[in-house]
N, C-alpha and C positions, 0 to 999 in steps of 0.2 A: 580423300585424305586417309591416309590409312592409320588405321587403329597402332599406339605404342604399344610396349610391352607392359607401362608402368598402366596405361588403361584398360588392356587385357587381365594386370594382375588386381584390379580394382573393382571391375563389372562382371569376373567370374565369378568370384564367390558372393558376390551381394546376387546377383542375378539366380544359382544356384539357392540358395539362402530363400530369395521371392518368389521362385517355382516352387519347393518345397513346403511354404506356408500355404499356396495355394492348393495344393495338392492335398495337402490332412486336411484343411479347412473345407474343400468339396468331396471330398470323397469321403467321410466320416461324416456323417448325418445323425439328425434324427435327438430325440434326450436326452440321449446318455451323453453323445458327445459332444452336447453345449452344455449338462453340465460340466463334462473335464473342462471343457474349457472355461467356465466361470470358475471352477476349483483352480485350477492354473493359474488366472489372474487374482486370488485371495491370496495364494501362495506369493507371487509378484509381491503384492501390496503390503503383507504383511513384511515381508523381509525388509522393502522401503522405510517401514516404518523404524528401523532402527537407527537410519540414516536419519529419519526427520527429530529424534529424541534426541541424537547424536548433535544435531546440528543446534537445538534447544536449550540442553544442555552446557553449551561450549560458546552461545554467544545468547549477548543479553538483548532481551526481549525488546521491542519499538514502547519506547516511552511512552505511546498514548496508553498503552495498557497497562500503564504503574502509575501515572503522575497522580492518580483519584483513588479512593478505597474502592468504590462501587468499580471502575475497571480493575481494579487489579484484582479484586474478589469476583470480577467478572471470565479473568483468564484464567484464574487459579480452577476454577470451576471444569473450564473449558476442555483447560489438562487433564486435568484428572479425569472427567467421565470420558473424556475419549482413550483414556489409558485404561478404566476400565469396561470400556468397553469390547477393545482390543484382547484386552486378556478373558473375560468372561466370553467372548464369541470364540475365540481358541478352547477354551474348556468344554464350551457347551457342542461342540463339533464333535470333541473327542471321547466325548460322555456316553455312558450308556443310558443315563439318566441327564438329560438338557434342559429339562426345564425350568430348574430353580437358577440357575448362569447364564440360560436365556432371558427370565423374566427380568434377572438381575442387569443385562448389557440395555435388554428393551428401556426399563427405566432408567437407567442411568444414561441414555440417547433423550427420553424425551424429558424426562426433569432438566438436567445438564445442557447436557451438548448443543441439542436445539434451543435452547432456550436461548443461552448464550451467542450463538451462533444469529440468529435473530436481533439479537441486543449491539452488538459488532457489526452489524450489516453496515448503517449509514456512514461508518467511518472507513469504508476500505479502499483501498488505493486501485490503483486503475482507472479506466475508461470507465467512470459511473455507467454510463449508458448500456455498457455490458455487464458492470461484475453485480450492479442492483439486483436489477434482475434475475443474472445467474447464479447471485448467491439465494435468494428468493426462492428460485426452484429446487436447487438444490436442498436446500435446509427443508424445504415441504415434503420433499419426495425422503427426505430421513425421517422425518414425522412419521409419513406415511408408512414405512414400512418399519420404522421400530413398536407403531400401532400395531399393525399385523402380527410381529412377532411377538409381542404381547398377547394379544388375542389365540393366537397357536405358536404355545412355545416349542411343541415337537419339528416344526415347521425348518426342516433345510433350506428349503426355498428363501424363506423370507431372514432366516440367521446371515444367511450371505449376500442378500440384496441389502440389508442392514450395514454389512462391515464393507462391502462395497463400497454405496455413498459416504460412508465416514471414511473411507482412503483419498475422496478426492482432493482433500487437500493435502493428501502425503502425497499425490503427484504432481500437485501445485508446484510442491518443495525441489520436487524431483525434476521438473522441466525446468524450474527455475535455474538452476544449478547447470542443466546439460546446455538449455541456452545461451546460459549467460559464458563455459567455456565456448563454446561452438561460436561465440559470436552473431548469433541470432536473435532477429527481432529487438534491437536494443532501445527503440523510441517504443516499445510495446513489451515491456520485457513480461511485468506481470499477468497484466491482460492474457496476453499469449499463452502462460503458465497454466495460469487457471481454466480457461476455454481450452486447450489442449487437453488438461486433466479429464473436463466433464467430457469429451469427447472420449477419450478414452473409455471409463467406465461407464457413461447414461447407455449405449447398448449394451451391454452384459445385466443391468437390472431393467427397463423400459422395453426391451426388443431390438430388431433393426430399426425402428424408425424413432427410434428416442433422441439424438440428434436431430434431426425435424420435428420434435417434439418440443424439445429445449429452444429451437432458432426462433420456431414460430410466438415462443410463449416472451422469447428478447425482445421480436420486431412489435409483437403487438402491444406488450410493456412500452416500447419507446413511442409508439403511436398513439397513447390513452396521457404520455407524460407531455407531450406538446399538444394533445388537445386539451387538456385539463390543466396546466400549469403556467401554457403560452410564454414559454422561456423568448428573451431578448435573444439576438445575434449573438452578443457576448455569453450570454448564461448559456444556451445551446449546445456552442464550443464547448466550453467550461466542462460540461454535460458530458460529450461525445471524446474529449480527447482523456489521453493516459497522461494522470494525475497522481505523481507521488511526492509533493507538493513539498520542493525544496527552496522554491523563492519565493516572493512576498506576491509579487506581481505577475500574473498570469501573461507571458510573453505572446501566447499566439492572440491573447484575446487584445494586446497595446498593439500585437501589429496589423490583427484588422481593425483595430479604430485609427490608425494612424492612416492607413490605404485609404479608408473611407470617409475623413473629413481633412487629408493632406493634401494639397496637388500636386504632390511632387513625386522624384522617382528614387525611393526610399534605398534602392541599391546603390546608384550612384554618388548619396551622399557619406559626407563623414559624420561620429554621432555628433558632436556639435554642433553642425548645422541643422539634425533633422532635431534636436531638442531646441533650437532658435528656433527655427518655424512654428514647433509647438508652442512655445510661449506667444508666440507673437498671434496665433490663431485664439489660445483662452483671454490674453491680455487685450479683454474690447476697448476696454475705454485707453488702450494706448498708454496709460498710465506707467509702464515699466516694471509692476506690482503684479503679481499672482496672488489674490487674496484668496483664503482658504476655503470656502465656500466651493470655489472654482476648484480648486484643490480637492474636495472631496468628490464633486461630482465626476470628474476625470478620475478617478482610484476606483471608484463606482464601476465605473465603464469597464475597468481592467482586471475587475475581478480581485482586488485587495479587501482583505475581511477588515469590516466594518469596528472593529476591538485594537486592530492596529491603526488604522483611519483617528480615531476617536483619540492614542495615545501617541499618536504623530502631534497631531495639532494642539494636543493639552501640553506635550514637551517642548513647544515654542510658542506659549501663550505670547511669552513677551516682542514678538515680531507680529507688526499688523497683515504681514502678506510675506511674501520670496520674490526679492530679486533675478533676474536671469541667472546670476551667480550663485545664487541659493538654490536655486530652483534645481538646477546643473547636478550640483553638487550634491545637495540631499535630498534629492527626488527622483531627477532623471540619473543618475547613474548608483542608486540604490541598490547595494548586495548586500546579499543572504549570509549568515552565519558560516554555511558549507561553504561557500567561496573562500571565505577568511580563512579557515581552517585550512581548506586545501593550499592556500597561500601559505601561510605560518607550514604545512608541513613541509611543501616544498624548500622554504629558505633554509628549516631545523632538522630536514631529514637526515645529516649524517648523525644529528643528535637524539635524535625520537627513535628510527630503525635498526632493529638490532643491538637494545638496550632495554636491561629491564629496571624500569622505572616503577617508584611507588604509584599508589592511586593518588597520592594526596599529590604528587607531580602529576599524574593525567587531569585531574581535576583543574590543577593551576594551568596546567595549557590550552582548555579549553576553556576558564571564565576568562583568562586575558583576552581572548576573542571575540567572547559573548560581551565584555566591558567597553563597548562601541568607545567613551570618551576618558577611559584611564581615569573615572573618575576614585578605582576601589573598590568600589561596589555594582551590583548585575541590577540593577533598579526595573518599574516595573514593564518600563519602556522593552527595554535591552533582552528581557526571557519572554516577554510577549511575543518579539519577533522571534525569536528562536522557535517558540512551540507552536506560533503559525505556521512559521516553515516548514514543523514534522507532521501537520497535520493536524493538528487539531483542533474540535469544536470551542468556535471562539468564547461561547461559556462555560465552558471547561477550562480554556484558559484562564479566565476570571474567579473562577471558583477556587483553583489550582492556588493561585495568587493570595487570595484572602487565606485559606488552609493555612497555609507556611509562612505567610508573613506575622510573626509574632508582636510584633512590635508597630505592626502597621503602619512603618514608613514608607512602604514601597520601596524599599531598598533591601538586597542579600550581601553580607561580604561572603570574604571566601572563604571563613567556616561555615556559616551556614548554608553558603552554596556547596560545600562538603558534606557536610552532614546532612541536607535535606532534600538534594537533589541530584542524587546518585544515579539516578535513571537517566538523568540528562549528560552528567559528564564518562559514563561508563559508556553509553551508547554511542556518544559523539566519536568518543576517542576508536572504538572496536571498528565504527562504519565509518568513517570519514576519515582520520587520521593513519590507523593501519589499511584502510582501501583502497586509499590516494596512492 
């Protein structure tokens, strides 16, 4: 088949472009020229960094790190040492005298950044199974060399192996972005991001074989978490897949439990019948009833945190169990907040896009959605599911709750869901409503 013109004009210069890299890359040896080439890639990183402040700046931060003081005094932290550490490792490069900008970036890495960075681990989105651990190493191996450059603050070596790992999450930012135009990896999008990052920079501080360094220290993490923790089938999944937790109910882990106690062939049916089946499998005693009980151990299986469980069932105290038509309706065909919205945008989009609208109207479009039954108010049921949906620790959620509810009814109107939960209707409206 012979090559077009439009694939001759495509493979020459990228082909030209990959001889090239190879060619400085083996024919410069030796010191001096792996450091240019770690100066090269600070220079990189640093520039990124204007785009990652840019992007900070200009859209508001994931609510799990504002709804609590402790997070939000947790990010403020986080910012700031890695902004000064960005600007003291620039100073102390260009210094005649490094050491007071050195000692300055080292501590403000290992007071700050890691500490924080440490404190955020458990709540990060992705493939736990990878970003645990490879947040883990990462943040150690910042330790580790903001020690060092502590220890010798004249130290080039270790100023750059420092701002090095403090970049990889500015090319988190950065893969994030080219992937997400490029169309790639979109059931992995973060995951991807961030292992791409550490790839990137763990050989320019660790050597060549710091990627075999990193994989080895993922696979053996994940081998010490299933011999030490003995995760279920469901927990495992849960574990292993990409997690940025925008539904209630963990889909992959309802549809291996359906495969594996269903007989049936879950393609060929329509969803009402494979939610019939289901009922008719929990409903033993034939009864016609789903009593709750049945109800929680099935949510169990599916991965639904135990704080919406707990405020499902307290919110229909007054029914002894669900009918297959309850069941249906507020159980099996249960959607998430982002559903809604992206509903609501699509109907109001010639009214929502390309109109500038106050806050106090972004706010009102997003509690009518969060206000499941028009009752007025976001009660405790209705922000519960919301903030499970964004992630967060189910006692954080509770916490979150008590904070703000001043009155402790378990109910928000829409001033106080204005005035005291701006993280929630700012963010909703920036990523769901203008993304949609």
């Amino acid at each position: 088949m012979p090559i077009s013109l439009k694939n001759l004009l495509l493979l020459l210069p990228v082909s030209i472009y990959a001889l090239a890299c190879f060619y400085f890359s083996t024919t410069y040896t030796g010191a001096e020229a792996e450091y240019y080439q770690k100066l090269a890639l600070c220079v990189a990183s640093f520039l990124c960094n204007f785009y990652v402040l840019y992007y900070h700046y200009t859209n508001p931060p994931h609510p799990k790190f504002l709804m609590l003081p402790k997070r939000n005094l947790s990010i403020k932290i986080h910012v700031i040492s890695g902004t000064i550490e960005v600007l003291f490792g620039v100073i102390a490069f260009f210094s005649s005298s490094p050491e007071i900008p050195a000692i300055i970036m080292a501590l403000s890495a290992i007071i700050g950044h890691v500490s924080t960075s440490f404190y955020q681990t458990p709540i990060v989105f992705g493939a736990k199974s990878a970003m645990i651990p490879g947040y883990l190493f990462v943040v150690t191996l910042h330790l580790y060399c903001a020690i060092h450059l502590l220890l010798e603050p004249n130290s080039t070596l270790w100023l750059l192996n420092t701002f090095l790992v403090l970049c990889i999450y500015v090319w988190c930012r950065v893969f994030y972005l080219i992937f997400t135009v490029a169309g790639l990896f979109k059931n992995n999008l973060y995951s991807a991001s961030i292992l791409a990052a550490g790839v990137l920079i763990l050989p320019s501080v660790l050597g060549a074989s710091g990627n075999l360094l990193f994989i080895i220290f993922v696979i053996g993490y994940n081998a010490l978490y299933k011999l030490i923790m003995n995760p279920t089938a469901a927990e495992w999944l849960s574990w292993t897949k990409e997690s940025a937790r925008q539904t209630l109910i963990d889909e992959d882990a309802k549809e291996l439990w359906l495969s594996k106690h269903l007989a049936i062939n879950l393609d060929e049916l329509d969803d009402q019948t494979v939610a019939a089946a289901l009922f008719a499998k929990l409903d033993k005693d034939n009864s016609g009833i789903l009593d709750k009980e049945e109800l929680r151990t099935l949510w169990h299986e599916w991965q639904v945190p135990d704080t919406f469980i707990d405020n499902f069932i307290s919110r229909n105290t007054k029914l002894d169990g669900f009918s297959f038509v309850e069941f249906y309706e507020k159980i099996w065909q249960i959607k998430g907040v982002k559903e809604r919205l992206k509903r609501e945008n699509l109907k109001n989009e010639h009214l929502i896009k390309g109109k500038n609208i106050t806050n106090e109207e972004k706010a009102r479009l997003i509690f009518d959605q969060i206000d499941i039954d028009r009752s007025g108010y976001v009660d405790k049921f209705e922000i519960t599911t919301l903030l499970l949906e964004w992630g967060l620790p189910s006692i954080e959620v509770e916490e979150y709750i008590r904070r703000y509810d001043d009155d402790k009814d378990f109910k928000f109107s829409f001033e106080e869901f204005f005035n005291k939960m701006r993280p929630i209707w700012s963010f909703a409206y920036s990523n769901i409503i203008l993304m949609t």
